[in-house]
C-alpha angles and dihedrals in degrees: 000000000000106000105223116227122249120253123233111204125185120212090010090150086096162346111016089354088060093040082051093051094048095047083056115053086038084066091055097260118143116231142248094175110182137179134109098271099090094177094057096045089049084052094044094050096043084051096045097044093048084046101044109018089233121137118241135188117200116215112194094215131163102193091199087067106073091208088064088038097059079038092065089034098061091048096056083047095047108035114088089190101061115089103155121060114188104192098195104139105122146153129226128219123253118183129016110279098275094053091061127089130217084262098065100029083054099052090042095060099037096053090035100046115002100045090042097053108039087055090060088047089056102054101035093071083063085044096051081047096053097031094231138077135100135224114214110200121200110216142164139246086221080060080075103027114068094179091071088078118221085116099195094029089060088034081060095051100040074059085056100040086050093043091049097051084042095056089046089058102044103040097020086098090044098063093273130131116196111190119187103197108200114199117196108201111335133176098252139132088251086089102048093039085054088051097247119130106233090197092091093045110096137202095025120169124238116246092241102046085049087050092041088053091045094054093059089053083050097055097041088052094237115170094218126028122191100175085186089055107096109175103057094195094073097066086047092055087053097046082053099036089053085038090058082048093057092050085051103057109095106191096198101065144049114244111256091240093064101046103092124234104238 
């Protein structure tokens, strides 16, 4: 009988990090659950294990304190058993870019960018080891959309949307699968805990259809998953559109149209 890998999740208190947590052990994964709310995740745990028979560790972590990072880091490095990271943990943007200070630029950022991705940095040495794993990024549509405004916010998840493709590309022949998840608006605690009021904001997704969604993506080994994108074909037009770019750009030389004329 093939012994399924546990499942670290980040920010699994709540909203898509719970949903995570509960797709997961109904599939028959053990748990690693973190985030700061001890309580919840205690809660969460007690519930999951009565329902699904999985067993889950709670580890009271705030990933914008070094201490609780390396703390995470050494037990995906450590840990034989865990073969899934969600790295879910996220802020949200409250405020244009002249209304926010150097705290909370500096834990945006750091919980956004630099937790993310040295957790993925930590695991993926035992991945490369076993040749199997998967990372699983939570990122965002407004990564992509800077007309949607949150400026740094969607700065942080364009970085998670380009490490993810990155890492695909990179581990992917090695027995890694890198997903980058993109939400557009869902009914989640991010919003409140940013100060913006989520009641004006209309057609938001429900956590468990948006897990639901990215789980299908999951399970099909798609590199990016937009659960609000329904006409497939669109993302498809862009990756070709930015690979034809690519073809087009000639080091070497300066474009024509910026050699002046005399």
């Amino acid at each position: 009988m093939t012994t399924l890998s546990t499942v670290l999740i980040t920010g699994a208190s709540s909203g898509i990090g719970a949903t995570y947590a509960e797709r997961f052990a109904r599939r028959g994964h053990d748990l690693v659950l973190v985030a700061r709310d001890v309580a919840r995740l205690d809660t969460l745990a007690a519930n999951l294990r009565a329902s699904h028979g999985v067993a889950v560790d709670v580890l009271r972590a705030d990933q914008t304190h070094a201490d609780d990072l390396a703390t995470i880091e050494t037990r995906l490095r450590d840990d034989g058993r865990i073969g899934i990271l969600v790295n879910n943990a996220g802020l949200a943007q409250s405020g244009g870019f002249a209304q926010q200070n150097p705290g909370a630029i500096d834990a945006l950022v750091t919980l956004n960018i630099t937790a993310l991705t040295r957790l993925a940095a930590a695991v993926t040495p035992r991945f490369l080891q076993s040749g199997t794993g998967a990372i699983i990024n939570i990122g965002s549509v407004v990564g992509f959309a800077p007309e949607f405004g949150m400026a740094i916010y969607g700065a942080t998840k364009a970085f998670v949307l380009f490490l993810s493709q990155g890492l695909q590309l990179e581990l992917s022949p090695h027995g890694i699968y890198v997903q980058a998840v993109l939400p557009a608006a869902t009914r989640t605690e991010i919003w409140q805990r940013a100060g913006i009021d989520a009641s004006a904001m209309s057609d938001m997704m429900d956590v468990d259809a948006l897990v639901d969604a990215a789980l299908v993506g999951f399970d099909r080994r798609e590199t990016v998953t937009i659960p609000a994108l329904h006409g497939e074909g669109r993302w498809q037009a862009l990756e070709s559109a930015r690979q034809g770019l690519l073809s087009d750009l000639k080091q070497a030389h300066v474009a024509e149209r910026y050699q002046r004329k005399g």
